[in-house]
C-alpha positions as CSV (number, residue, x, y, z in Angstrom):
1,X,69.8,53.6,127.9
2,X,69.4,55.5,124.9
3,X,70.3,58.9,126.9
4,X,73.4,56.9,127.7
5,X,75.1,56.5,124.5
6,X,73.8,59.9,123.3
7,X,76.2,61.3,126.5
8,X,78.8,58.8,125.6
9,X,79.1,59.7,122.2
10,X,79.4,63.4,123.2
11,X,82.0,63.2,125.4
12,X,84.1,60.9,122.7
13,X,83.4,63.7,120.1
14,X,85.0,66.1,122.4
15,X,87.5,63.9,123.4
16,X,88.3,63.6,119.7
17,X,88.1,67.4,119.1
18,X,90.7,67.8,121.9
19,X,93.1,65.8,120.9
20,X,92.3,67.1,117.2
21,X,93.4,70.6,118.1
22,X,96.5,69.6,119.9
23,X,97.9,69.0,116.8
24,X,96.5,71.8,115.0
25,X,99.0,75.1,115.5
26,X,99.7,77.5,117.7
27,X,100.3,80.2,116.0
28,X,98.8,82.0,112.9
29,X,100.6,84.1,109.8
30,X,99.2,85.9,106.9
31,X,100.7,87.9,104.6
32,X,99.3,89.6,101.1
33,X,101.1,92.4,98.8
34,X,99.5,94.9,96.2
35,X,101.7,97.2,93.6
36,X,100.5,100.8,94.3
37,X,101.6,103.3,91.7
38,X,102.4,106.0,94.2
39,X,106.0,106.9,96.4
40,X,106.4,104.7,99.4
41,X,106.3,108.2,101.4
42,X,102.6,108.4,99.8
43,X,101.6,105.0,100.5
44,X,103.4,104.7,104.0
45,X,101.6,107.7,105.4
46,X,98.4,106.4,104.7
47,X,98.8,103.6,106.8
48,X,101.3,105.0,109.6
49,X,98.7,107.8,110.1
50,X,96.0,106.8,111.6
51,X,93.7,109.3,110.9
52,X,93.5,107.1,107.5
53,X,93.1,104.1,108.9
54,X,88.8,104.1,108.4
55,X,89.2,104.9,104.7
56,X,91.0,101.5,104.1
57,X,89.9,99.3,106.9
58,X,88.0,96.5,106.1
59,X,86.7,96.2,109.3
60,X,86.1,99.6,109.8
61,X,83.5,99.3,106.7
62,X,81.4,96.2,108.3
63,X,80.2,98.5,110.9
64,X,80.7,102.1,109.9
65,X,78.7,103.8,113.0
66,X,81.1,101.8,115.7
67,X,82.6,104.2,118.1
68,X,85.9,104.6,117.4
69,X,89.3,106.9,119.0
70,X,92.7,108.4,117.3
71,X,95.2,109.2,120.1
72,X,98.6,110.1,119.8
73,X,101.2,111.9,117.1
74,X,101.0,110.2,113.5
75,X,104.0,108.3,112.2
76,X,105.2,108.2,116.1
77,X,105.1,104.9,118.1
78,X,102.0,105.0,120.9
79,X,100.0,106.4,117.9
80,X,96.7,104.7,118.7
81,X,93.1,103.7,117.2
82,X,90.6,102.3,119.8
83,X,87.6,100.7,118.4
84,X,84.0,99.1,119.8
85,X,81.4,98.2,118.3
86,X,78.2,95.5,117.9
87,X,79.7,93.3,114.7
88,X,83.6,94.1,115.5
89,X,84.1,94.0,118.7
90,X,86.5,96.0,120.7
91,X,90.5,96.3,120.6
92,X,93.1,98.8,119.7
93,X,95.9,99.2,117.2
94,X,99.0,101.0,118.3
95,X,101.8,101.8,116.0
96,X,105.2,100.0,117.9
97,X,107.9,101.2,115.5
98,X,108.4,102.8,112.2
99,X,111.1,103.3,109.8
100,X,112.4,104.1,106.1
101,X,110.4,101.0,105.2
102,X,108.4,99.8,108.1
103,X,105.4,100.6,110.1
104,X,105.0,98.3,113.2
105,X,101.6,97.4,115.4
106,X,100.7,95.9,118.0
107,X,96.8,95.0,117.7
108,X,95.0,94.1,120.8
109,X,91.3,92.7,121.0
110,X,89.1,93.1,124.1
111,X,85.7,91.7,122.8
112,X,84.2,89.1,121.9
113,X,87.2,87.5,123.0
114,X,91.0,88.3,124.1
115,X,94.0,87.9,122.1
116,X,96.8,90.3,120.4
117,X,98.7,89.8,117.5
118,X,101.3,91.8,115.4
119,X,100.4,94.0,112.3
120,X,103.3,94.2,109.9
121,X,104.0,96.8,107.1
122,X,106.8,96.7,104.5
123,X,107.1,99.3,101.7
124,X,109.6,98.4,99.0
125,X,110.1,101.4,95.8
126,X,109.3,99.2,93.1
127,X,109.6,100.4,89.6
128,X,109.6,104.1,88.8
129,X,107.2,105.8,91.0
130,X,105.5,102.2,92.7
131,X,105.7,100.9,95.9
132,X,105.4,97.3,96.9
133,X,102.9,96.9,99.9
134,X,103.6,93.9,102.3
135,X,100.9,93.5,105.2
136,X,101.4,90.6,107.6
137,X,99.7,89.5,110.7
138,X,100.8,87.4,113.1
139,X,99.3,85.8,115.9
140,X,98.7,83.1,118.8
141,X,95.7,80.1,118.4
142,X,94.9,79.5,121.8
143,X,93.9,75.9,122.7
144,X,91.4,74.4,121.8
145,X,88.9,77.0,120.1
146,X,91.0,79.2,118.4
147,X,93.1,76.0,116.9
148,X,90.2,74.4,115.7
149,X,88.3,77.4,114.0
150,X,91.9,78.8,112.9
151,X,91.2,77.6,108.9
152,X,88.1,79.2,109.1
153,X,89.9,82.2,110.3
154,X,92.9,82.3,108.2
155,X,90.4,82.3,105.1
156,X,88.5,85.2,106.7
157,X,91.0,87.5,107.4
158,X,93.3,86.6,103.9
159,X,89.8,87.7,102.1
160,X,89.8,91.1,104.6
161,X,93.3,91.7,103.9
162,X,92.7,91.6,100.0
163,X,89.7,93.7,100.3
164,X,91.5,96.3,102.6
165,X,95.1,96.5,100.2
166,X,92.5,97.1,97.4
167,X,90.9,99.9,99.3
168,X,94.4,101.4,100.8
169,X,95.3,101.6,96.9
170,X,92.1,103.4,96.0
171,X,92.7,105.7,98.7
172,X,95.9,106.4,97.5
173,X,95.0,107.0,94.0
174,X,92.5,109.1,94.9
175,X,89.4,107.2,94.1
């Protein structure tokens, strides 16, 4: 009897957790900005070139043997870093499109799990000399998991994107 209401009150906690993460979104969007007292061409290059991309990355730093790949021309779409490793998985960042003032990606992740999502740059001249540094992701929550860890997430990856805009400006500054 006792083994009955222990499996009854499991499947109502699910039950409840499914229903919770129905209403929980679909979709995810963050979005931080940093002053960097460089030119945007200074600061753009750093992130539309690849080859720069492990100096800054957050991610990068958690697991700085992972395997990783640079393909393609810089500043050019189909520009690509491939990554794998233990702690951060596996996945691939591709530049989409670029402009005066905007560096589009398309990020893909293989492992632990898959999903893709949009990595936005905007570079603004601000002040004499300064560029404004706008990085947004954007992505979908699949039902349920996703939806139901996503504050968890969001948290996370605002604190990465903090710590990575702090590390692009260092770069930049040549610290």
């Amino acid at each position: 009897m006792v083994i009955l209401y222990i499996v009854s009150g499991l499947v109502a906690l699910l039950v409840i957790l499914l229903i919770v993460a129905l209403f929980m979104p679909a979709r995810y969007h963050i979005e931080r900005t940093i002053i960097i007292p460089r030119p945007v061409s200074h600061v753009m290059e750093r992130v539309a070139d690849l080859h720069y991309y492990s100096q800054w990355n957050p991610w990068r730093k958690m697991e700085a043997n992972s395997k990783s790949e640079i393909t393609g021309e810089p500043k050019r779409p189909g520009h690509c870093y491939s990554w794998e490793g233990r702690k951060i998985g596996m996945g691939s960042l591709t530049l989409r499109d670029i402009d005066r003032k905007h560096v589009h990606f398309d990020l893909e992740f293989l492992k632990p799990w898959k999903a893709s999502a949009s990595d936005d740059w905007m570079f603004e001249e601000w002040g004499t000399g300064e560029t404004k540094v706008t990085w947004q992701n954007n992505g979908d929550l699949p039902y349920p998991v996703a939806r139901l860890i996503s504050p968890m997430l969001t948290k996370s990856l605002e604190k990465q994107f903090v710590e990575g805009l702090k590390n692009l400006k260092s770069l930049c500054l040549g610290k």
